[in-house]
N, C-alpha and C positions, 0 to 999 in steps of 0.2 A: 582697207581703212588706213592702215600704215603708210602704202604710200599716197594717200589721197592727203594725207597731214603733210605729210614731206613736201607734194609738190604745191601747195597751201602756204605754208612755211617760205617755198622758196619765191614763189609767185609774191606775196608781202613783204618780202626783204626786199627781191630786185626795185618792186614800184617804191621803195623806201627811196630808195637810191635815185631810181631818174626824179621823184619827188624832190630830195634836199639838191642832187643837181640845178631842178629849172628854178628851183624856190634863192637859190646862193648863188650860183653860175659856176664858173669856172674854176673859183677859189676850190667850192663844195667839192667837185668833181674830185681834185688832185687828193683833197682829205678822205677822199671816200677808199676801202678796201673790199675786195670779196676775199673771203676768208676758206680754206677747206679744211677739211683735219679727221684724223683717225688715230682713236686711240687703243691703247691693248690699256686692262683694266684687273689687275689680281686686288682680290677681296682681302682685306684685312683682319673684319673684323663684324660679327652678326652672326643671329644663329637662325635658319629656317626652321628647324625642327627641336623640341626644349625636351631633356631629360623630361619622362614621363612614367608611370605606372599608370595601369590599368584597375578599375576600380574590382576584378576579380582578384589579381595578385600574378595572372599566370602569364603574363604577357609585357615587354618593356618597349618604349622607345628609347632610343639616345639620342644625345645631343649632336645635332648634325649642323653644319656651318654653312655659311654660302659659300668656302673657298671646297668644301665636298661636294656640295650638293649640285654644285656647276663648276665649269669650264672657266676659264680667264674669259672676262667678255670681251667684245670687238664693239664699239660705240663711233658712228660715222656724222658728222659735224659737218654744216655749213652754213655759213651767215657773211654780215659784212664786220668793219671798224670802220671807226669814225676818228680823226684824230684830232684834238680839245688844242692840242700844241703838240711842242716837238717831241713829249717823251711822254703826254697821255693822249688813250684813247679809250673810248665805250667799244661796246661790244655788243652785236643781238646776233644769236645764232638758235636753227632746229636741231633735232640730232636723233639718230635710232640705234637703237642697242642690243644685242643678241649674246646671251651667255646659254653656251648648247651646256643640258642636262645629264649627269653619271647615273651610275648605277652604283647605289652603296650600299653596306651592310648598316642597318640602322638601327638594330637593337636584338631582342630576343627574345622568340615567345617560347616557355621552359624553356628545354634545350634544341629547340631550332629557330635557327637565325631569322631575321627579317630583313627580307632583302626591298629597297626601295628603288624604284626607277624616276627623276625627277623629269619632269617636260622643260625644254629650254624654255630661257626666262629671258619674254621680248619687253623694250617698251622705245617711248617715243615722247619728248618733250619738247620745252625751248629754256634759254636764259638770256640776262642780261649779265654786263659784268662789264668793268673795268681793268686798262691793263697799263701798269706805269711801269716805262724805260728807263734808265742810268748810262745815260751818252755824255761822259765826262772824259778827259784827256789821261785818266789812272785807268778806268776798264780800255781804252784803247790803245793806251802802250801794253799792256797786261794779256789782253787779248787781240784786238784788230782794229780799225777803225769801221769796218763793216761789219762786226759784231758788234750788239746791244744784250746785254743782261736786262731780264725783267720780271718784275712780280705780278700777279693780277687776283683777282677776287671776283667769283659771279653766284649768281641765286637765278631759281625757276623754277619750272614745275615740270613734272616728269607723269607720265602714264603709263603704269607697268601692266602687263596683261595677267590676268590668273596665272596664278603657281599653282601648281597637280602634281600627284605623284603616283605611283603604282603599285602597291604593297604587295610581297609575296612571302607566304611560311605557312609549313607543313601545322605551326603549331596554331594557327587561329583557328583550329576546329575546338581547343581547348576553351573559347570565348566565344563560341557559336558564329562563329563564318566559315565565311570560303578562304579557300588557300590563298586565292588573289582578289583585289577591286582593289577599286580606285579612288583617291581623296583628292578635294580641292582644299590646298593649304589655305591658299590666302585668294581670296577674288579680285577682278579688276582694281586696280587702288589710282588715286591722282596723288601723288607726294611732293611735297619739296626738295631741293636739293639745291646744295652749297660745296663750292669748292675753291680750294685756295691754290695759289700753280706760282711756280717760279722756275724759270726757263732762261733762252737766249737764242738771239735770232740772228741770221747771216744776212747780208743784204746783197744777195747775188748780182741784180740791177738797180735799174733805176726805181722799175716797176713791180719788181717780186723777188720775194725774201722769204728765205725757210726757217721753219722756231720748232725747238725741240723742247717739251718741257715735261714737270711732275708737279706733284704737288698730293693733296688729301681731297678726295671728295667722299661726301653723305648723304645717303638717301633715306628718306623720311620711311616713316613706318607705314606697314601693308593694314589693307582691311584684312579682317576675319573671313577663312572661307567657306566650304560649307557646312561645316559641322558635325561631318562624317567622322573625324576621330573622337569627339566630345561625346555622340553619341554611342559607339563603342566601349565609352568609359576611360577612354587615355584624355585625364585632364590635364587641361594648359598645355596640349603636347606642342599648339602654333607660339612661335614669340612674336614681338612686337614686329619683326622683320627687319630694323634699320640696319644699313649698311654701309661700312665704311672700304673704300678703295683705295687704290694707289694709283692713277689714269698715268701712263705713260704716253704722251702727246707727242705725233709729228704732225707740225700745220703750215699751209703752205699759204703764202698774204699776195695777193696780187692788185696792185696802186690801179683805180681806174682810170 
């Protein structure tokens, strides 16, 4: 499915391009970029799993984060730009995401622990977004004349796959289970997501330039999933899911 969207995504962008080619000509052409990029992605800020009790008394979860409950993601980007003038450009890109799952201690039932195991956490989107340069003669005495500083801002929508996890402890015989099963935190969700980036790009040639950037991104809240811990009696153990990161970006532009 994942890659059937990807090569979907990229099949739509290319005809974009021979599109505003024969539609502009040659002008279009020069404006036009394919873009690639990969980012490393540390979570800042959301929680997968919310302080809880159980409606017995003998059993707890804790508040467990997305920067525990997973790995730094790896989120792989490709699209074009489009350039409006000499210092903005649009932006349309896909991109897929993969942050591999820990093992953590997540709470307590009496005195033995609960141990969780989370399933990595994939998904797959697209965005639009704009990106404005500052190619003025103080950033290039300051820095180069083939470096440009720049700010950009994008919006899209994102398709995160189920979150699952694997619960283990001697102590849920104390709330009539077994030592281990398994819960769906949150189920397939479609979110939004927003991001703001501020970076700076080398212009190697004529034809391709390297941008290293950061900036804040957010991802919109998960659905509810199955209801496996509600009906064990750990209320509200799911939160909303949103998620905040810190995308550190290297992208690579190449002028058609």
């Amino acid at each position: 499915m994942i890659r059937i969207a990807l090569v979907c995504t990229a099949a739509v962008l290319l005809s974009g391009c021979s599109w505003l080619g024969n539609w502009s000509g040659n002008n279009a052409g020069q404006r036009m970029n394919l873009e690639l990029a990969v980012s490393y992605e540390p979570s800042i800020d959301g929680e997968v799993v919310k302080n809880s009790f159980d409606t017995t008394g003998t059993a707890q979860l804790l508040t467990t984060g997305y920067s525990d409950a997973y790995n730094e993601g790896l989120r792989y980007q490709a699209g074009i730009s489009y350039a409006l003038s000499d210092t903005v450009e649009v932006t349309a890109s896909g991109n897929y995401s993969k942050a591999s799952g820990n093992i953590v201690g997540a709470g307590t039932a009496g005195v033995d622990p609960i141990t969780a195991q989370f399933s990595d956490l994939k998904s797959y989107g697209g965005e639009i977004g704009v990106r404005k340069y500052f190619r003025n003669k103080t950033f290039a005495t300051l820095l180069s004349p083939a470096v440009s500083p720049y700010i950009g801002a994008s919006v899209g929508v994102q398709q995160i796959e189920a979150a699952n996890a694997s619960l283990s402890s001697a102590g849920f015989g104390g709330i009539g289970q077994p030592a281990n099963f398994s819960t769906q935190l949150y189920a397939d969700s479609t979110v939004p997501t927003a991001q703001l980036t501020i970076g700076a790009e080398w212009r190697a040639s004529r034809n391709f330039a390297i941008g290293i950037e950061s900036g804040i991104r957010y991802t919109g809240a998960l659905n509810a999933g199955d209801g496996t811990l509600l009906a064990l009696g750990f209320e509200e153990a799911d939160s909303h899911a949103e998620n905040l990161t810190i995308p550190i970006t290297l992208r690579g532009r190449f002028k058609f």
